[in-house]
Phi, psi and omega in degrees: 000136187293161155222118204237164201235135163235106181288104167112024132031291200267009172288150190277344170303317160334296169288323141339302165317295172352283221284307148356296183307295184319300165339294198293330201143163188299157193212134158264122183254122173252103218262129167226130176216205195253280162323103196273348173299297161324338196273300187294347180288327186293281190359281184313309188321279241277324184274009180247273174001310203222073190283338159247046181271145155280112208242121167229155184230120189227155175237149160198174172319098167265022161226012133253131214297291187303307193304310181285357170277284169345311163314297181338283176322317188284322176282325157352285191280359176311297208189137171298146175252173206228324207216099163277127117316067167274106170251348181296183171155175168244104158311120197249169119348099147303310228270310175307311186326299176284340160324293205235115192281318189295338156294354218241323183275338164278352183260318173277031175248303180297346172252352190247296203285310190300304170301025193239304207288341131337274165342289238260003167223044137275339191253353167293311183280018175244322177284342182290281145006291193091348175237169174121165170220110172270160186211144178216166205260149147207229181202156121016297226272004177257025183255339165185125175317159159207166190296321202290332154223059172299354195257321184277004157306290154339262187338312188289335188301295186335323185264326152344270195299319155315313174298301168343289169326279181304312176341286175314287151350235177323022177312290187265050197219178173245045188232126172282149179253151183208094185279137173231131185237086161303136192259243165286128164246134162327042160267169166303337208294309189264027175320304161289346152318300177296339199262330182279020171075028195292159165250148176214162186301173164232142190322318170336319181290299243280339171270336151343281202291329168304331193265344198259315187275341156319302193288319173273357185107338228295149163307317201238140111202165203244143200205129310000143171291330161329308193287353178305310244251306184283327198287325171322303164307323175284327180297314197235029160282112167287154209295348208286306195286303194273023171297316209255008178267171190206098191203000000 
């Protein structure tokens, strides 16, 4: 039985994937969350969706450094794991960001300093191994700073260049890397988006394509496919022209 581990459990792409997993056959699943009542209502969902999947729930710290290598360890010694999911994060403020520096250092340890630190003690006992896959969400919005979110951008640039990293690293090994850059997705997360009439993707497709980019390995991917296409374009605006956009 696979064993697949999701960190940030109640984000809804997350919990979407999930549902995904079950769906396809039974799994063992390890729900890591923040919350532990959230965690376990995703849980309950999963095991009457899937009574003979193993559905477990662990909570722990998601800046601290010792508390997420403990976790690692600890799921670890459950079942060898085949598939991590790191989705969590926080859609921050730009404008509170620039405000308040302790806002601004708490959104880059959670979208950013925290998944590398996931990744990165997850990926011993799988390079040990020789097997496994990490996948970790990162976004559209790390793909070149901008004004209107550079801070959750940064953070996000930050899981970029890490996943790069390990790729290169595990290049010649059998442990997959999985970038994934989702562009506005229907979640609560992206409540106020939906509410200024923003269009946005529904979380359904974007876990398609995320459990469909898994199951193969992709280094990257972007969901909508769409979004390959426009960050190609946003990515290689000189600067003179995207000086003058408000994006």
């Amino acid at each position: 039985m696979q064993h697949i581990v999701i960190i940030g459990a109640t984000s809804a792409m997350a919990e979407h994937c999930a549902r995904l997993w079950v769906q396809a056959g039974p799994v063992r699943l390890t729900l890591v969350g923040r919350d532990e009542g959230r965690t376990n209502r995703v849980a309950d969902d999963l095991r009457v969706r899937s009574p003979q999947s193993i559905v477990q729930v662990m909570t722990t710290d998601f800046v601290d450094a010792s508390a997420i290598q403990q976790t690692a360890d600890a799921i670890a010694a459950l079942a060898p794991v085949d598939v991590v999911l790191i989705a969590h994060g926080v859609l921050v403020d730009q404008t509170i960001c620039q405000e308040d520096v302790l806002t601004c250092d708490a959104a880059l340890q959670i979208n950013g300093v925290s998944p590398a630190l996931f990744a990165e003690t997850f990926v011993k006992p799988m390079v040990a191994a020789n097997h496994g896959t990490i996948a970790i969400i990162g976004s559209v919005a790390g793909d070149r700073g901008r004004k209107t979110n550079y801070v959750y951008g940064a953070a996000k640039g930050l899981v970029l260049r890490y996943a790069q990293g390990m790729q290169h690293r595990l290049a010649h090994t059998r442990v997959k890397v999985v970038l994934i850059k989702p562009g506005p997705t229907d979640t609560p997360m992206t409540s106020d988006l939906r509410a200024a009439g923003k269009k946005m993707a529904s979380v359904e497709s974007v876990a398609q394509d995320i459990v469909k980019g898994i199951a193969v390995g992709k280094p990257v991917v972007y969901t909508p496919g769409i979004w390959r296409v426009i960050m190609l374009v946003v990515m290689h605006l000189p600067r003179i022209i995207f000086n003058k956009l408000s994006i």
